[in-house]
N, C-alpha and C positions, 0 to 999 in steps of 0.2 A: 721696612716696607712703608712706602708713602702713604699718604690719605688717598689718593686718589687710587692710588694700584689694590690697597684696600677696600675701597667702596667696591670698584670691580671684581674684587674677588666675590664678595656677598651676591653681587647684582647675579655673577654667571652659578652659583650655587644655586641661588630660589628658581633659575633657568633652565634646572637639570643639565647643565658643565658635567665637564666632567672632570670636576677641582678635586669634590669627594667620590665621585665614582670613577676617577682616571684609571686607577691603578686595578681597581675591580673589570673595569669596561675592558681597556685594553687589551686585560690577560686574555693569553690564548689556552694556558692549561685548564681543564675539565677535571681534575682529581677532585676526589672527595674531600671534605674537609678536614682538614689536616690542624692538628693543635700549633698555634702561633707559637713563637718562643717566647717563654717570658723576656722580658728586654730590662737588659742589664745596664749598668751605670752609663756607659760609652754608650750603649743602644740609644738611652733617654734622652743622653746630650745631643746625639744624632735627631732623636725625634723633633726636639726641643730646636732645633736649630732650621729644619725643613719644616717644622708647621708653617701652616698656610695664616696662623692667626697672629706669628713674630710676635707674642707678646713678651719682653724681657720681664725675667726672673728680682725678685727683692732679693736687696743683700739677706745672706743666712740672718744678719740682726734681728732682723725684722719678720724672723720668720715667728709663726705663733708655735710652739711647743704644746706636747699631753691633749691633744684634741683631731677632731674629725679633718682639719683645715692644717694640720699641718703636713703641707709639702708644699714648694718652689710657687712665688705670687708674682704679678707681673702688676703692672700702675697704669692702662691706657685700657682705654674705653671704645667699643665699637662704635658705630651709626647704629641709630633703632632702622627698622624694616620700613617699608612702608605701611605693612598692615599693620594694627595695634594689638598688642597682647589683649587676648580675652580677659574680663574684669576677673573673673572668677580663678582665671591662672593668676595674676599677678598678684592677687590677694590672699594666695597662698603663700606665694614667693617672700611677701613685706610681712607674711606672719612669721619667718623661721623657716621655711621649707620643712614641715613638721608632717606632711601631710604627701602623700604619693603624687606629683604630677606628672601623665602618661604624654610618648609623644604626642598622638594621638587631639592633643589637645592645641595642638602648635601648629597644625598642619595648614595649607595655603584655606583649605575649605573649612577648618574649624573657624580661623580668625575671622574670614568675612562671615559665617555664619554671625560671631559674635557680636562682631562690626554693624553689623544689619539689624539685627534684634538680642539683644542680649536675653541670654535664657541659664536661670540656676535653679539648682533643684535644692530646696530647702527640707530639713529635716525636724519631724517636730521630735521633744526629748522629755522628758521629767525628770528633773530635776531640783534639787532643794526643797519639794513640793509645790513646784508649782511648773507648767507646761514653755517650754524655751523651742525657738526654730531659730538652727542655726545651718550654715552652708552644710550638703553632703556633700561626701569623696566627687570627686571627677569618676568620669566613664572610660576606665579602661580596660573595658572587652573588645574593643577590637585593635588593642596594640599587638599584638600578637603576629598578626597580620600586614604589618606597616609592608608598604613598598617602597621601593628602591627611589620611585619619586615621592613619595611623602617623607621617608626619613632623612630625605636631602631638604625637603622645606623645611623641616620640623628643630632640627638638632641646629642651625644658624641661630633659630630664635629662643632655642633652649640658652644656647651661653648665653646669649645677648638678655634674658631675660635674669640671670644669674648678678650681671656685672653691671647691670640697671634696679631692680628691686632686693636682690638681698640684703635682711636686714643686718648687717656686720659692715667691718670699715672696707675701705676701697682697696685695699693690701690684701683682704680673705674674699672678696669676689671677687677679685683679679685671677689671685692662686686657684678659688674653685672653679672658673672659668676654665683658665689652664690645665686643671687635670682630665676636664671631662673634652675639654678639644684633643689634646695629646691620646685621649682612650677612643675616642671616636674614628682620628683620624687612624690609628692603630689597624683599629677590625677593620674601615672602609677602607685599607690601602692592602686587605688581606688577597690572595688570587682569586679565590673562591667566593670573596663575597656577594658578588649579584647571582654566582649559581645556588649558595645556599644561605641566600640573607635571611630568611627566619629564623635559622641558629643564630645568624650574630644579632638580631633585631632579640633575640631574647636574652642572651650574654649581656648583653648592653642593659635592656629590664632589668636582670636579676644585679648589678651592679648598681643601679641608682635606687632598687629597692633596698640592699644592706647600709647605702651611702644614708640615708635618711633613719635609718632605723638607727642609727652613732654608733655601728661598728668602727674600727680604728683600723684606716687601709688609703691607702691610694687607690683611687679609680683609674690612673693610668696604667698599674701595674697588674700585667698579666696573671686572671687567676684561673691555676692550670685545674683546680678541682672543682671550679662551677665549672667551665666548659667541659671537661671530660663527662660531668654527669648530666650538664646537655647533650651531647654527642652521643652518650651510651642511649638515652632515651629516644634520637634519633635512628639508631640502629635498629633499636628496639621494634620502632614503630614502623620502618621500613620493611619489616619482615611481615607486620600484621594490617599493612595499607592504612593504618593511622595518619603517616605523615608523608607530605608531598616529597619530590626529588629536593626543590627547595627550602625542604626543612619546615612549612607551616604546619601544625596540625590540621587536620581532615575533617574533624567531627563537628558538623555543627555551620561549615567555612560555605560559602556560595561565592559562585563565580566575580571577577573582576575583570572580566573582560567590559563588562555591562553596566548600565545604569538604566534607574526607571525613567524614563518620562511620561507625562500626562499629554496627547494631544486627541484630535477629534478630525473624522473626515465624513465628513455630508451631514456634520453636524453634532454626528454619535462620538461619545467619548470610550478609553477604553484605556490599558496600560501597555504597553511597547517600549523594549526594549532595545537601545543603540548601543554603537563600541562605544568608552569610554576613551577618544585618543590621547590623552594626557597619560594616563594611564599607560596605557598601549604603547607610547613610544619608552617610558619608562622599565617597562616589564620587559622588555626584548630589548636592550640597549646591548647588553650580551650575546643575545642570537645574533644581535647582527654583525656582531666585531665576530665573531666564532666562526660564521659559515654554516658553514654542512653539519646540519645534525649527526650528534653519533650515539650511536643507541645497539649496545654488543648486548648478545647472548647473558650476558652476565649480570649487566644492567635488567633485563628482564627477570634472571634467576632474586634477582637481587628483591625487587619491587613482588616477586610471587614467590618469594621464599617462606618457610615453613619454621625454619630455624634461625636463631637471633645468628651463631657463629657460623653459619653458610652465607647468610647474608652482610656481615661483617666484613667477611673475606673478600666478596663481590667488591664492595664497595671502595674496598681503602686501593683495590687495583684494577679497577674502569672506569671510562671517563663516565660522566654523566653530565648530560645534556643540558642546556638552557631553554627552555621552555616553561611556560607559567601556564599552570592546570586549571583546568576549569571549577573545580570544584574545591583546588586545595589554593589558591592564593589570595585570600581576603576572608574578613573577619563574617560570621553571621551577622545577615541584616534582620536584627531584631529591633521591630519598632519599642522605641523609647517611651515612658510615659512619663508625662511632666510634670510635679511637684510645685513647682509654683502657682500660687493659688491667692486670690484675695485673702486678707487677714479673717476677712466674716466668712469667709467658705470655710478653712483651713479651722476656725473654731468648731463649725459643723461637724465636720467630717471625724475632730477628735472623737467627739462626744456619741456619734453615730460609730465608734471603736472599730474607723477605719483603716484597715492594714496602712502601715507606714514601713519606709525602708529602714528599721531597724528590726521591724519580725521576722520570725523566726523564715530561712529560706523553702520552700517548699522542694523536694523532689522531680528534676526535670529526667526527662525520655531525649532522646537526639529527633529533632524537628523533620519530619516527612520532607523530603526534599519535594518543588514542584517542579511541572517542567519546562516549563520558561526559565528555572533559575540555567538551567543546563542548554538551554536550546534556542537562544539569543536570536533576536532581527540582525543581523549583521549586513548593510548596505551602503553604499558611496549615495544614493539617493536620496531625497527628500521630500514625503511624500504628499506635505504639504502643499510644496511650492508645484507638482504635480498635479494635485487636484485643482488649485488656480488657474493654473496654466489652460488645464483642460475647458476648466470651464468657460474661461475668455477664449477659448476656440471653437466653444459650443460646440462640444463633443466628449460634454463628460458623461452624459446618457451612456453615450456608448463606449466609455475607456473607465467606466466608474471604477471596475476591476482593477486595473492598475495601479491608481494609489491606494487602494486596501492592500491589494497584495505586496505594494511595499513597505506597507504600514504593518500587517500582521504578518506577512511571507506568505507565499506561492504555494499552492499543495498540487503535488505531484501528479497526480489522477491515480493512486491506489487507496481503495473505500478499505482495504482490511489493513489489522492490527497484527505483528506477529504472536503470536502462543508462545513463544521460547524463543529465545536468542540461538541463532546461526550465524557460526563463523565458519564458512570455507576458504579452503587454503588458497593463497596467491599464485597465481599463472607462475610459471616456469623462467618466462620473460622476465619478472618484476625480480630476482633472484639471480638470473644475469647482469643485472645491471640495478645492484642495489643503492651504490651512490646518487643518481636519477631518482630515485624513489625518497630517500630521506633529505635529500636536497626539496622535494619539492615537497613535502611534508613541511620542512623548515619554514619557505616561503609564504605556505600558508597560516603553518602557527603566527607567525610574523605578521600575518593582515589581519589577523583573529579572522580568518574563516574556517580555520581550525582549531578547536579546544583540544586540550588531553595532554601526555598520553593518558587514559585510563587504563587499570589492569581491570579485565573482561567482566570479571564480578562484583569489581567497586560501581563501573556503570551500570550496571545492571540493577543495583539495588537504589540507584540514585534515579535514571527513567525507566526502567523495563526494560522486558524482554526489546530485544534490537536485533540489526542484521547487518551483516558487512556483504559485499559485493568484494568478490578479489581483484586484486592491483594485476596491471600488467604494464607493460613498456613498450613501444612502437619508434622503428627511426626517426628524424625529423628529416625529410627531403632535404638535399644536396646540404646538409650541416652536419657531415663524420662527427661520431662520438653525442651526439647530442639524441636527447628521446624524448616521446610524449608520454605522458603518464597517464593511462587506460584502467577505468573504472569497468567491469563487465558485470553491468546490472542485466544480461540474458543470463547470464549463470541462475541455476544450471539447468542445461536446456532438455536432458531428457530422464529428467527425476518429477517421477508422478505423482509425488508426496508435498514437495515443495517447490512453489512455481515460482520464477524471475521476479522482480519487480517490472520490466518493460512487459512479461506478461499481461498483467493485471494493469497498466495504461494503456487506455485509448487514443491514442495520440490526435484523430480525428477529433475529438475533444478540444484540442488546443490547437487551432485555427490562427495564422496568420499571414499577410502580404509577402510575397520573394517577387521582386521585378526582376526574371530572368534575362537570358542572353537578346530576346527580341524585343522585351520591352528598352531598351538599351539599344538595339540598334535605330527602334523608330525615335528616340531621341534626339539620336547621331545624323539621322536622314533629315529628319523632318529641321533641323536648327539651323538659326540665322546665321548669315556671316557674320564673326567676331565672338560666336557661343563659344566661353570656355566653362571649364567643368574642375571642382574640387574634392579630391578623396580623400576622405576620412576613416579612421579604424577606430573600434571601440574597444577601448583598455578592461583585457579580463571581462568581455561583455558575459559571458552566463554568469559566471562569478559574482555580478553586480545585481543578480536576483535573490534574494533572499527565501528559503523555504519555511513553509509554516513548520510549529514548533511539531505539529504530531505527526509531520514526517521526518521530522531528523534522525528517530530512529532506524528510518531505513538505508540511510545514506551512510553507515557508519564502515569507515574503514580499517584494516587491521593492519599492521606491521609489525614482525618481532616478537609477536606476543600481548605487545599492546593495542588498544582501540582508540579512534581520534574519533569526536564529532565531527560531520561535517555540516555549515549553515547556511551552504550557498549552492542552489545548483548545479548539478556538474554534468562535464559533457558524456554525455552517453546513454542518461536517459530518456526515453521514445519524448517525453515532454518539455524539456528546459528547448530543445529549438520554438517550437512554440511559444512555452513563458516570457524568453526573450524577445518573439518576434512581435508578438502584441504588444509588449511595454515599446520596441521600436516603430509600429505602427502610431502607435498614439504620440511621439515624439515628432512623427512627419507632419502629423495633424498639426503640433505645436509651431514645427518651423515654417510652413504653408502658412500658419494665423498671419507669422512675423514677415510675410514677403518674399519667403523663399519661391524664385519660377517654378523649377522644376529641381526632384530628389527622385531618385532611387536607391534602392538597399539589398545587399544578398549575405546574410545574417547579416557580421557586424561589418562590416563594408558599405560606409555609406557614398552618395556621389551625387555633389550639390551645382548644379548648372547655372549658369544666367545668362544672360543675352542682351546685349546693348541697347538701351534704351536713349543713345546719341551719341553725337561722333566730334572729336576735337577739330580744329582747322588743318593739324599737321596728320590727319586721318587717325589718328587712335579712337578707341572705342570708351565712351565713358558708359560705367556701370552701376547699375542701383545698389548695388551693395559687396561686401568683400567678406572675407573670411574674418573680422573680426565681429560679424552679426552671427554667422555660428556658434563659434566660442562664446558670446554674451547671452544668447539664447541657452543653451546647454549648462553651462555655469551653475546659475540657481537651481538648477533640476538636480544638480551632481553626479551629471553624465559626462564620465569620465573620457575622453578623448583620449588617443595614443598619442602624442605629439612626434616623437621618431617614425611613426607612421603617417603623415601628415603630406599631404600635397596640397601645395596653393592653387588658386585658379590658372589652367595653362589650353591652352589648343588641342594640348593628349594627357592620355590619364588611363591609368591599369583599373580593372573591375574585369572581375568573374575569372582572373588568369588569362585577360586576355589585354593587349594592348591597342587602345584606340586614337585613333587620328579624327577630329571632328572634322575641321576645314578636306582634308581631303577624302574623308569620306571610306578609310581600312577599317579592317580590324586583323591583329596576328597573335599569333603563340607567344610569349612573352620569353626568353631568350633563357631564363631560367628554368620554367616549364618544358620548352625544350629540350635540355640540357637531360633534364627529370624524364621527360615520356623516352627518351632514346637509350637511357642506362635498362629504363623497365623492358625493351625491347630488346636488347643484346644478351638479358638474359635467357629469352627466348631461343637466341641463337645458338648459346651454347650450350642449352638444355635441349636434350631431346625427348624430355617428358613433362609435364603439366598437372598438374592437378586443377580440380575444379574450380576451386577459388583463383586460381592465379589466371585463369581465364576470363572467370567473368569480371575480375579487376583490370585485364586489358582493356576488354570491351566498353568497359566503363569510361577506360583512359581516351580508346579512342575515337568513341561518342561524342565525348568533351571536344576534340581535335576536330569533326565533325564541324563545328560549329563556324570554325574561320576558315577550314577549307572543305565546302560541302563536297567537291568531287574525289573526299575520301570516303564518303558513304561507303563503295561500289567493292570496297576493300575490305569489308566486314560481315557480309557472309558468310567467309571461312570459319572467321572466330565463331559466331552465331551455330554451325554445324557444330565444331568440335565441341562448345557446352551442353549442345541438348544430348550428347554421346554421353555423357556422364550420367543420362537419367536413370540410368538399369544398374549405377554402379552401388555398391551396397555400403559399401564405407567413404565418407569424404576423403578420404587419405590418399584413395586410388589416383594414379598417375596415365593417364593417355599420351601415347607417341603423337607429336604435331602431325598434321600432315602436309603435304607437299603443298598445297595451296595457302594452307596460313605460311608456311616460310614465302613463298611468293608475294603475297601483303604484305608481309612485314617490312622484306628487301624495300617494298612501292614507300611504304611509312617511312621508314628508314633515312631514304635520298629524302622525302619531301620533310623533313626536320632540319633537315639538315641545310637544308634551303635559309640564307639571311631573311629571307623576305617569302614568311609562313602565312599567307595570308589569302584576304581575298576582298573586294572591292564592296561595297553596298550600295545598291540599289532599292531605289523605291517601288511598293511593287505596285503591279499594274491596275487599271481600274478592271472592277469586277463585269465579267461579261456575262449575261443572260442566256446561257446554252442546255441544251439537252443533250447530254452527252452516254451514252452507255455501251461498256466492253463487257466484254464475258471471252471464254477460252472453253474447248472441248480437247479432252484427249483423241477422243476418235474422229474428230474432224478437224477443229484447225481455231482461227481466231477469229472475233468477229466484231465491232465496228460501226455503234449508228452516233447520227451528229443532227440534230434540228429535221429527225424524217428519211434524212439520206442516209446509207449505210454501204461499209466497205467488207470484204469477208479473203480473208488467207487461210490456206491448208497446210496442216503440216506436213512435212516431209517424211516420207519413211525413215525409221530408225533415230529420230529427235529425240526420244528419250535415252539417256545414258550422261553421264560425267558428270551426276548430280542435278540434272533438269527432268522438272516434275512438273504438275498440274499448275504448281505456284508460280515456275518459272515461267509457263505459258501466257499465265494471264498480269505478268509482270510485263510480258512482252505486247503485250494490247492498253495495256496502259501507255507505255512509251509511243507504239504508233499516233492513238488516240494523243497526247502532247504532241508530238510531230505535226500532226495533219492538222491541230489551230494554230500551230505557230511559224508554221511554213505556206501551208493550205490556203487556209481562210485570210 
């Protein structure tokens, strides 16, 4: 291996490569962990010959015999890192290695710590009679816990600190370098290691603990009776929720999805929690090479098992998932207290027979979990650069809401707590189509806006009593085989005991702008020659709202047997349209500051207009600004854009499912909608019964259709009778025969879909005229007609009433004259 192919190699390891996690990452098997083989002569030379470190072996002469150092030495020296060894590691190193150094100590965030302020903890002693301070041990309680990207920073700078400070010739840091790279690379090239690296992150411990204590072994040589009696103890603890699927232990562990930070908005300060993406990308390097979560029957037996040999057996024959738990992958953040002290304090403190870290330990309890550790801000937002923004738009008065609630999270509009955890079971749906369902669970563990799995009563004792709302599955219009994932926070709707959560939201509460279909068309009417217009989608927009921490227990969902947090809100409760549409109102305020003409928005659809502000000599239109003052604007805020949904400035442009032509002044059915409102129609044809729901979801559909071609109104009174028939019906289930005049509509809907050109022309409407106008209708006499004093009067005809015409129809029919007579008339 060259110098240079070597620096590379180091540079893509501190990178997170995947040099030491290739053979981890890329695996697609999910089995449990399986005992390595020890590796035999020919295995070693095989190792020895594919490390990634090529460091050649000393002749056997030269080898040292009857000590810790003897096996195979190499003569070639890496690059140091760029960061520097912490003082306090490498002065353990040039003492002997006598002294335990934890990875933990090597990591990218230990060395700049070090780097920045060097910090040791001093130990005072008596001795010979008289008081000595010398260095304490290193801190390693949270080695235990290393991640897949930390033990990738840490172990580069473990040899390299080996083959640079210890204190023996360059022939026995060579060789000890060589055995602990050959061991390293060993476990990281195992299948299973990113699904259960805390077993090997403690294999690997319990090997550099006998290495120093001058047991006589090779570190690269497989030892099958430490791992077995990790593995037993893993089993162990699998059956009693001790230890994660990933092998960390549980007791004591807080989340890593998260990190604290300290900021302030309108001045007040407070602690908030973000993902940590370094992290993030690290811990799921595996989910993402895997796919589809898999998560069987057995895996849950497994995780709520009773019995060490039930749960045994689960294990060593289902796969088990990659996912990093919330509460089982990272070490307790126990604040540290520091021992370094002036020499005149540190005299004080003796003499005042203050505890020192050599008395005796006291008795701990496992630490009350809080609930932030469990119930994270999770946001693409920044809610800093939010309150700025607002402010410079002078309109933080009124959006102050917004960056608090991206700073703390969004509370849902339910005031109560639950008394006891409720889990109802998942729809019928979610169970048909279970691949849908742990796929999009994946996705989300993957963004961290999902933690877990938990089994039901590990979370439980970690935030309380909780509630899940059941899963269900819905088609995705014209896309066979694909579904949306349906949260049904109405569950369940007629249990007296315990009410929905969209019960107990007000949704009138959470107030926000929709510029519908008309606001949209007066833009289309009223714009210059040369207005084009740009649509934008918002990536995973409710998703991008973060929920306060003491609602997360309501949001929580269940699969399998186990429970995931959720930290984001989701679609379906009465509130997240509103959470989002306010944080999206106060963004229009933001792009307005910037010189945006004209926006409208219907949820995450947004549609950015402009209008020539002058014209080239070959007639083009020059414009004040283009689509990269969106993106620049949006950016700092970490309003996340869809980019695959993205339309540039153009003449036409889709919003609301309808397609718009500015210059000539349409609007139509968008050819896919079409496509969709006519499958929903045909199965009207070949059904000859209905139930209630699937009626008033026509109606709905053809409301919508409504809109670009008004003279379909005339076609929806049929439907309108047949749904109010269902009011005496006693059960939703019940099915009505169509009748003869809805299949006549339909046929009329039917052809008019089918039409290339679904559409209808827009007009401005007219100036308002100052009239006195009033109709009324009698059954027993007829219709009647006054205008500005003047008045006209018709009789009905015998026998009018019949084939559905009533009092409404009558006075439906003096409104149309009354229209007629001002706009033919007058």
């Amino acid at each position: 291996m060259t110098d240079e192919a070597r620096d590379d190699y180091w540079r893509h390891v501190t990178e997170f490569n995947l040099v030491f996690l290739g053979a981890s990452t890329a695996a697609t098997s999910t089995a449990a962990p399986q005992q390595p083989p020890s590796p035999s002569s020919s295995a070693m030379q095989q190792n020895n010959h594919d490390n990634a470190l090529d460091i050649p072996l000393l002749p056997p002469s030269q080898q040292v015999t009857k000590s810790r150092h003897d096996f195979p030495t190499h003569d070639i020296a890496l690059k140091a890192h760029q960061l520097p060894f912490p003082t306090a590691v490498s002065n353990r190193m040039k003492a002997g290695w006598k002294e335990y150094i934890p990875l933990t100590a090597l990591t990218n965030m230990a060395c700049r710590a070090a780097a920045n302020k060097q910090q040791t903890r001093d130990v005072v002693k008596y001795e010979g009679g008289a008081l000595t301070v010398s260095q304490g041990p290193l801190d390693s309680s949270r080695e235990r816990w290393l991640t897949l990207a930390e033990i990738s920073e840490a172990y580069p700078r473990f040899l390299h600190l080996i083959q640079q400070h210890y204190p023996h010739p360059k022939s026995v840091q060579q060789s000890v370098a060589q055995e602990f790279a050959t061991h390293f690379q060993h476990i990281s090239h195992q299948p299973d290691f990113a699904e259960h690296i805390g077993l090997y992150v403690e294999y690997d411990r319990q090997i550099r603990l006998r290495h120093i204590s001058g047991e006589f072994f090779r570190p690269s040589t497989w030892q099958a009776g430490i791992w077995s009696a990790i593995l037993n103890d893993y089993m162990l603890g699998c059956s009693n929720n001790t230890y994660s699927v990933q092998g960390y232990p549980i007791d004591g562990a807080l989340t890593h999805f998260f990190a604290p930070q300290f900021s302030s908005l309108l001045r007040s300060e407070r602690v908030f929690f973000v993902m940590d993406h370094h992290h993030h990308r690290a811990l799921f390097a595996r989910a993402t090479v895997d796919g589809a979560l898999s998560l069987s029957d057995s895996v849950v037996s497994c995780v709520a098992a009773a019995s060490t040999s039930a749960c045994s057996a689960h294990v060593a024959h289902s796969p088990l998932h990659t996912v990093a738990m919330a509460d089982q992958s990272c070490p307790p953040a126990r604040p540290s207290v520091s021992t370094t002290t002036p020499e005149a304090a540190l005299v004080t403190a003796v003499f005042m027979r203050t505890s020192v870290l050599s008395a005796e330990m006291e008795d701990t309890v496992p630490r009350p979990a809080r609930l932030f550790d469990f119930c994270p801000i999770i946001t693409p937002l920044h809610w800093i650069a939010w309150r700025d923004a607002l402010e410079a738009a002078g309109c933080l008065a009124e959006f102050a809401d917004v960056p608090i609630g991206i700073r703390d999270g969004f509370r849902i509009g339910v005031s109560s707590h639950p008394s006891c955890t409720v889990i109802p079971p998942n729809h019928k749906s979610a169970f048909d189509h279970p691949d849908a369902i742990t796929s999009y669970i994946q996705t989300e563990l993957s963004a961290c806006r999902y933690s877990g799995p938990f089994h039901p009563e590990r979370l439980e004792k970690l935030i309380g009593p909780f509630r899940t709302s059941p899963l269900g599955t819905v088609p995705k219009a014209n896309s066979p085989g694909v579904f949306h994932i349906v949260q049904d926070f109405s569950y369940s709707r007629n249990d007296s005991h315990i009410s929905s959560i969209n019960a107990e939201i007000n949704s009138d509460d959470f107030q926000c702008e929709w510029r519908t279909f008309t606001a949209c068309v007066l833009l289309v009417i009223n714009s210059p020659p040369g207005t084009q217009a740009s649509v934008n989608d918002v990536e995973k927009a409710y998703r991008c709202m973060p929920i306060a921490p003491e609602h997360q227990p309501l949001v929580v969902i269940m699969w399998l047997g186990l429970v995931y947090m959720d930290h984001c809100a989701a679609f379906g409760t009465s509130s997240a349209p509103g959470i989002f549409g306010q944080t999206a109102d106060a963004l229009v305020r933001i792009f307005r500051h910037h010189g945006i003409q004209a926006l409208i928005k219907w949820v995450d659809d947004f549609v950015f207009f402009r209008y020539p502000i002058n014209s080239n000599a070959d007639g083009s239109y020059v414009y004040p600004y283009d689509e990269s003052l969106i993106f620049s604007v949006a950016k700092p805020l970490g309003w996340p854009w869809s980019l695959p949904k993205h339309s540039p400035f153009a003449n036409s442009f889709s919003y609301n499912g309808f397609l718009w032509h500015i210059a000539e002044r349409t609007v139509q059915i968008l050819a896919q909608k079409k496509a969709k409102y006519l499958a929903r129609l045909q199965l009207w044809v070949k059904h000859h019964k209905v139930s209630q729901k699937e009626c008033e979801g026509l109606i709905g559909t053809l409301n919508h259709c409504c809109l670009a071609v008004p003279e379909g109104r005339t076609r929806l009174p049929s439907f309108y009778r047949l749904s109010s028939s269902f009011a005496s019906a006693m059960s939703r289930y019940i099915r009505h025969t169509i009748p003869p005049a809805c299949l006549d509509d339909i046929s009329w809907w039917c052809k008019c879909l089918s039409l290339s050109f679904c559409s209808s022309l827009l007009y401005a409407s007219p100036e308002a005229t100052n009239l006195d106008v009033y109709v009324d209708a009698s059954t027993s006499w007829g219709i009647g007609l006054v205008v500005n004093g003047n008045w006209l009067a018709w009789r009905l005809r015998d026998g009018w009433k019949g084939d559905g015409r009533e009092i409404g129809w009558a006075e439906m029919v003096a409104v149309e004259l009354a229209v007629r007579y001002l706009t033919e008339v007058l």
